[in-house]
C-alpha positions in Angstrom: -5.4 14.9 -16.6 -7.9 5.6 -9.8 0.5 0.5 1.1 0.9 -1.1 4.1 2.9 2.0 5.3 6.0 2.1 8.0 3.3 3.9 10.6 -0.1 4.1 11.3 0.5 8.1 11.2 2.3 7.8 7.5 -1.7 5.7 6.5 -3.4 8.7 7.9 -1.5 11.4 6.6 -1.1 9.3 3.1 -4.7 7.8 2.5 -5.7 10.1 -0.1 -2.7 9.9 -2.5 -3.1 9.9 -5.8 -6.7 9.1 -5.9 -7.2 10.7 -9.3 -5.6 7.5 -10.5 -8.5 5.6 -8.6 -11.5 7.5 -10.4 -13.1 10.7 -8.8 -12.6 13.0 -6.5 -15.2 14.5 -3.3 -16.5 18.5 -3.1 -13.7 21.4 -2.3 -14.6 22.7 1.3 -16.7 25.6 0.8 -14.0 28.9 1.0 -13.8 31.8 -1.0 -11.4 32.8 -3.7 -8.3 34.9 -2.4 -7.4 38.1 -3.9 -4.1 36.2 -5.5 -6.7 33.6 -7.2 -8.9 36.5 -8.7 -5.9 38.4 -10.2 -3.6 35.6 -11.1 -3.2 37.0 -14.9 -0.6 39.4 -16.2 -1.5 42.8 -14.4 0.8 46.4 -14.1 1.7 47.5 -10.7 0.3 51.2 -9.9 3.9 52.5 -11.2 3.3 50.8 -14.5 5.9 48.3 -14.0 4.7 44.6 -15.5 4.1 42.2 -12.3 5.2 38.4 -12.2 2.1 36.4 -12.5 0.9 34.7 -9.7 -0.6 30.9 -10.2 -2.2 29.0 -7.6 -2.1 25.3 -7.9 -3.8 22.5 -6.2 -1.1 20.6 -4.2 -3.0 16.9 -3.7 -1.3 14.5 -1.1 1.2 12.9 -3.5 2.5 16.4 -4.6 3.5 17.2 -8.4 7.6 16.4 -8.7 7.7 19.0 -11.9 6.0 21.0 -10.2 8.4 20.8 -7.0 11.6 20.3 -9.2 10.5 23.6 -11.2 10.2 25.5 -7.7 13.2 23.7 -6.1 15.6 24.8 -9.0 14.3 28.1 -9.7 12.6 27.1 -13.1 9.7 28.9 -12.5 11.5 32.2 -11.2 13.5 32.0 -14.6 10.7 32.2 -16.4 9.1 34.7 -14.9 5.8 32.8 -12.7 5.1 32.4 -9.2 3.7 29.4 -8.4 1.6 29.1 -4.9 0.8 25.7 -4.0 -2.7 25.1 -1.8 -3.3 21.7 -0.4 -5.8 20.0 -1.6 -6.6 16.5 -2.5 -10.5 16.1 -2.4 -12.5 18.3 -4.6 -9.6 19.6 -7.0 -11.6 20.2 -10.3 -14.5 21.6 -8.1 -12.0 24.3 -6.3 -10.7 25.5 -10.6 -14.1 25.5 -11.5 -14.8 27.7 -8.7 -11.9 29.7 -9.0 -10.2 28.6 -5.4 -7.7 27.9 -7.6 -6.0 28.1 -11.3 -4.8 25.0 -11.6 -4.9 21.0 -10.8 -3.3 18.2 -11.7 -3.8 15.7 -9.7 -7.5 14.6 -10.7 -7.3 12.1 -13.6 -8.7 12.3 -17.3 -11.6 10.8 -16.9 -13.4 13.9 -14.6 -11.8 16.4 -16.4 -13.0 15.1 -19.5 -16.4 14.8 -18.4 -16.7 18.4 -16.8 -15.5 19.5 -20.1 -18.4 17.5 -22.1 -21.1 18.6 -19.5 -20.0 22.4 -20.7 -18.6 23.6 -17.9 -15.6 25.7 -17.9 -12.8 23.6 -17.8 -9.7 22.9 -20.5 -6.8 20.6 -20.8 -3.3 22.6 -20.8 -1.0 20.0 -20.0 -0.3 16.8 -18.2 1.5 15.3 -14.9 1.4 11.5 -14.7 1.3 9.6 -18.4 0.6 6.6 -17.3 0.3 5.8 -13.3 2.1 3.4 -11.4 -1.0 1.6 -11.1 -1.0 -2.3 -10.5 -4.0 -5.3 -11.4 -3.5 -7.2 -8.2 -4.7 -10.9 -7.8 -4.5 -14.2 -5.4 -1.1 -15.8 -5.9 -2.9 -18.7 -7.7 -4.9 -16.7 -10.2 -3.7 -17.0 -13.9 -4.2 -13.8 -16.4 -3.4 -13.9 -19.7 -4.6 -10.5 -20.9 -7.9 -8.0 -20.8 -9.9 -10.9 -21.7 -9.5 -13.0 -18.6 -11.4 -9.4 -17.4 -14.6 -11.2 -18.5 -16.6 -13.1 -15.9 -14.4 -11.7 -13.1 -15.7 -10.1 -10.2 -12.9 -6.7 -10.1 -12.4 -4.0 -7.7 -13.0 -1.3 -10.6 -14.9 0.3 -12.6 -15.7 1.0 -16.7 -14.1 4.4 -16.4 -10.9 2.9 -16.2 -10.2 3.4 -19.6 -6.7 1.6 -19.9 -7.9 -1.7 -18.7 -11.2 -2.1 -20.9 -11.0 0.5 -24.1 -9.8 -2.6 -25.9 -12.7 -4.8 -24.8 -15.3 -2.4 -25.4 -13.7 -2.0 -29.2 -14.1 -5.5 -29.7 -17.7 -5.4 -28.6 -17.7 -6.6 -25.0 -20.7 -4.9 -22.5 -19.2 -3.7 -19.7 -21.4 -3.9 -17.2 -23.1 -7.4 -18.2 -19.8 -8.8 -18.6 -17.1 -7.8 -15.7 -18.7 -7.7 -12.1 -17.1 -4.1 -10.5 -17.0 -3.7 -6.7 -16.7 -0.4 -5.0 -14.4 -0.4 -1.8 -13.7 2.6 0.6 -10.0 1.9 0.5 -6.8 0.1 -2.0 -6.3 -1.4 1.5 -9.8 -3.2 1.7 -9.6 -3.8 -1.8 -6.5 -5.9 -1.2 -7.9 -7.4 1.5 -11.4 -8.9 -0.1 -8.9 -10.2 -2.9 -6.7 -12.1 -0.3 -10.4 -13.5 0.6 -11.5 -14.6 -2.6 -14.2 -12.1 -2.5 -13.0 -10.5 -6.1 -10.4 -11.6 -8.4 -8.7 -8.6 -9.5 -8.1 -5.4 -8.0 -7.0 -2.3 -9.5 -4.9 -0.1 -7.1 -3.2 3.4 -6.8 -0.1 4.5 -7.6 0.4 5.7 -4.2 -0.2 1.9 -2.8 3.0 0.4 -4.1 4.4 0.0 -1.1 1.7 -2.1 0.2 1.4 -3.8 -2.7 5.0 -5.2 -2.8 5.0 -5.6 1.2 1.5 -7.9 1.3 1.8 -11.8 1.6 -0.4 -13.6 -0.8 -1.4 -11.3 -3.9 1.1 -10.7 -7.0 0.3 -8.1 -9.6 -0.9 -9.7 -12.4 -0.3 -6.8 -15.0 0.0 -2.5 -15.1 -2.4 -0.6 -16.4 0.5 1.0 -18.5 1.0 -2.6 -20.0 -2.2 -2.7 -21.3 -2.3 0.7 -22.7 0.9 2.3 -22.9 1.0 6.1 -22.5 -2.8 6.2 -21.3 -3.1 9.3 -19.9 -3.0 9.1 -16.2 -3.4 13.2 -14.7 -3.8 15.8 -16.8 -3.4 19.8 -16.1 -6.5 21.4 -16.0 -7.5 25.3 -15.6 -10.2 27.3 -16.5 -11.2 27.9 -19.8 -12.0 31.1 -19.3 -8.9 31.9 -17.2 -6.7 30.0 -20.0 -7.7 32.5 -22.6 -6.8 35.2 -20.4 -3.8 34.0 -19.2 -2.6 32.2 -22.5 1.2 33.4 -21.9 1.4 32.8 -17.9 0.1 28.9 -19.4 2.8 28.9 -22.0 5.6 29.8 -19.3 4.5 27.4 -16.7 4.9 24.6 -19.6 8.2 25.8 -20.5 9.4 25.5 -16.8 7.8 22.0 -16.1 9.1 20.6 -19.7 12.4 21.8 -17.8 11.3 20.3 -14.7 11.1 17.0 -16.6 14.3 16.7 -18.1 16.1 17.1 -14.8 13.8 14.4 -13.4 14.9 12.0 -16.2 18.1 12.0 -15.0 18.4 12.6 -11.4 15.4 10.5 -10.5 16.2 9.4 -7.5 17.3 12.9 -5.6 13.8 13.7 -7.0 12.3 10.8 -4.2 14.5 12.8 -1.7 12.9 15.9 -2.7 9.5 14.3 -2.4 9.8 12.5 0.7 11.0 16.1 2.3 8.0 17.8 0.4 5.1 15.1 2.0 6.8 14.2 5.1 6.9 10.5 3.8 9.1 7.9 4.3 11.6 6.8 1.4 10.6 3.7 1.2 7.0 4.7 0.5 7.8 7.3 -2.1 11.0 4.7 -3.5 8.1 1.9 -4.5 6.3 3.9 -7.4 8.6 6.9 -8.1 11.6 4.3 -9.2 8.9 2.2 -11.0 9.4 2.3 -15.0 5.8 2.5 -14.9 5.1 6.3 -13.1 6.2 8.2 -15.8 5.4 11.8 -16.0 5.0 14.2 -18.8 3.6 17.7 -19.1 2.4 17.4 -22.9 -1.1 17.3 -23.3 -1.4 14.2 -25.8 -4.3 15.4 -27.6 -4.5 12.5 -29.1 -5.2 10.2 -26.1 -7.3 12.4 -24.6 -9.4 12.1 -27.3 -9.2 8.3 -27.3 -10.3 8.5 -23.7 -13.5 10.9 -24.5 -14.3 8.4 -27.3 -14.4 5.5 -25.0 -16.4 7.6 -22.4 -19.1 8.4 -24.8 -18.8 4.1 -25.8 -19.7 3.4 -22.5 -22.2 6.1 -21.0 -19.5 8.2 -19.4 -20.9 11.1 -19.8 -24.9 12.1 -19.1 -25.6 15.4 -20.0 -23.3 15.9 -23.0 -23.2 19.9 -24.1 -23.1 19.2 -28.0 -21.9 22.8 -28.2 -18.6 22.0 -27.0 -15.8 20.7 -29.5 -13.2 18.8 -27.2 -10.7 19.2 -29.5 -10.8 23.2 -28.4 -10.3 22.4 -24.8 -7.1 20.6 -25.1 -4.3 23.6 -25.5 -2.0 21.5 -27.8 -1.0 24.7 -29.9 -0.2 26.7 -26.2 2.3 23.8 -25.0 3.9 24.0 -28.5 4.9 27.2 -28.2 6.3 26.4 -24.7 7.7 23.5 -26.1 9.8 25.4 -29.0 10.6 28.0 -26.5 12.4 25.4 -24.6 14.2 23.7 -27.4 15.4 27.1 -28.0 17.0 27.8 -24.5 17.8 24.9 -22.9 17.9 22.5 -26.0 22.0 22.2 -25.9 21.9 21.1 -22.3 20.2 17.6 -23.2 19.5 17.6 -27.2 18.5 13.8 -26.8 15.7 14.8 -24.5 14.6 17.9 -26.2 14.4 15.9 -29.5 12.5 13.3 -27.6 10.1 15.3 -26.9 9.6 16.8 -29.9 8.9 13.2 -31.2 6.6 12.7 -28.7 4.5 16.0 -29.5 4.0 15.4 -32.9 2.9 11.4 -32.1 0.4 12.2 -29.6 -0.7 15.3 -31.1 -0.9 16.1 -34.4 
């Protein structure tokens, strides 16, 4: 399914990272579909002979490790996909619902969710980051005990932010009479109007660690993934249209990314080298929220929490023009990343059965 960096080039090049995690994301620049987009399901050559699928994927700023690890390691050829990656961090939902591209997964749960409720044609088929890396920052001298202390604060936020609030709102708490929310141009300036007493809290983007643990005078309070544990940070959206055409293609990518995540869990930290070569980052930067416990990534779709999200959108206005002909529970492709799921347990299962039986457990948990 929103960092004080070594160089002023590394804040211009890095600005946008992970803003899904922050809420939102701006309009694609206006380009039309390539040939490769158009005909990215399973076609036959002229001779007859079946062609590898070609997907193109919305690269945003901070990149997609499983996504990276399944093309570094050949995952992706094994299975039998070709996976393009197009930069782009702004307007990611907007370039799949125009068909720029297949797929995204950079952009959130909230937006997704939202397109999805509006009726357009939009479906969840997997996830990236389960929770972010995402810290409530304060002044050094400001106490928090819990969601609670939320109330009467002034907070660089907003209600969408599910993970913080959901538990408020369930215990009847308004919102927006309740919890002052402050809209900044930056996690920079946010962190800057806390050090001034202008707001309390602020909640800032995974990609911001670095400045986060390198700023005088603020400590982070709490993690969004310590209020709500396995949230649902990014999820993997496509088309639903091109999902139901493309239903195998969507099965093999999973397989090749649940892959992807098992060699991450273990060799984490050649992952941040692979990273830092993929964004032209330094290691330091990328070090400060991929070795976090908190960014952990997972390419199930927890049904589950998705639909705890939706709930809580519709609790507190999230969504305005709600299509009452569309059943959410259809739009998440549980049943699709099964199938990639058992395919996996059944090829690469003896290489790490503690993993694979993991996340097996997890599936049926979040899912059914």
């Amino acid at each position: 399914m929103k960092r004080r960096i070594i160089s002023s080039l590394m804040i211009a090049t890095m600005a946008l990272s992970l803003v899904a995690c922050k809420g939102g994301s701006g309009s694609a620049e206006s380009s039309e579909p390539s040939k490769e987009t158009e005909s990215s399901g399973e076609e036959a050559s002229s001779e007859g002979t079946a062609e590898k699928p070609k997907v193109v994927w919305a690269q945003g700023n901070s990149g997609n490790v499983l996504v990276s690890i399944a093309k570094d390691k050949g995952y992706f050829d094994e299975v039998g996909v070709e996976v393009e990656e197009i930069p782009l961090d702004d307007g990611q939902l907007e370039a799949v619902r125009t068909g720029q591209v297949d797929i995204a997964s950079n952009s959130g749960t909230w937006e997704p969710v939202q397109m999805i409720a509006s009726g357009d044609d939009m479906a969840v088929i997997g996830g990236f980051m389960l929770t972010g890396c995402m810290p409530v920052v304060a002044r050094e001298d400001q106490e928090w005990n819990g969601p609670e202390d939320f109330l009467g604060s002034k907070m660089a936020d907003s209600k969408s932010r599910y993970s913080l609030f959901h538990t408020l709102v369930d215990d009847g708490h308004d919102l927006d009479k309740e919890i002052t929310f402050s809209e900044y141009e930056s996690d920079s300036e946010e962190i800057q109007a806390v050090l001034k007493g202008e707001i309390d809290y602020a909640t800032i983007g995974t990609g911001r660690m670095y400045e986060v643990l390198n700023t005088e005078g603020i400590k982070i309070v709490t993690y969004c993934s310590d209020v709500t544990p396995n949230y649902s940070c990014c999820r993997m959206v496509a088309r639903d249209s091109w999902v139901k055409e493309n239903r195998e293609t969507v099965k093999l990518i999973n397989e090749a990314l649940i892959r992807a995540m098992c060699y991450f869990e273990t060799h984490r930290e050649e992952c941040v080298d692979l990273m830092v070569e993929q964004l032209n980052a330094d290691k330091e930067y990328v070090e400060a929220y991929m070795l976090n416990e908190h960014y952990r990534i997972n390419p199930d779709t927890v049904k589950n929490i998705v639909m705890d999200n939706y709930d809580y959108m519709v609790k507190v206005g999230g969504i305005e023009n709600l299509d009452e002909s569309v059943n959410m529970e259809d739009r998440i492709y549980n049943d699709i990343y099964k199938e990639a799921l058992d395919e996996a347990v059944e090829k690469w299962g003896s290489e790490d059965q503690e993993f694979y039986d993991n996340a097996v457990k997890f599936y049926q948990e979040n899912n059914e």
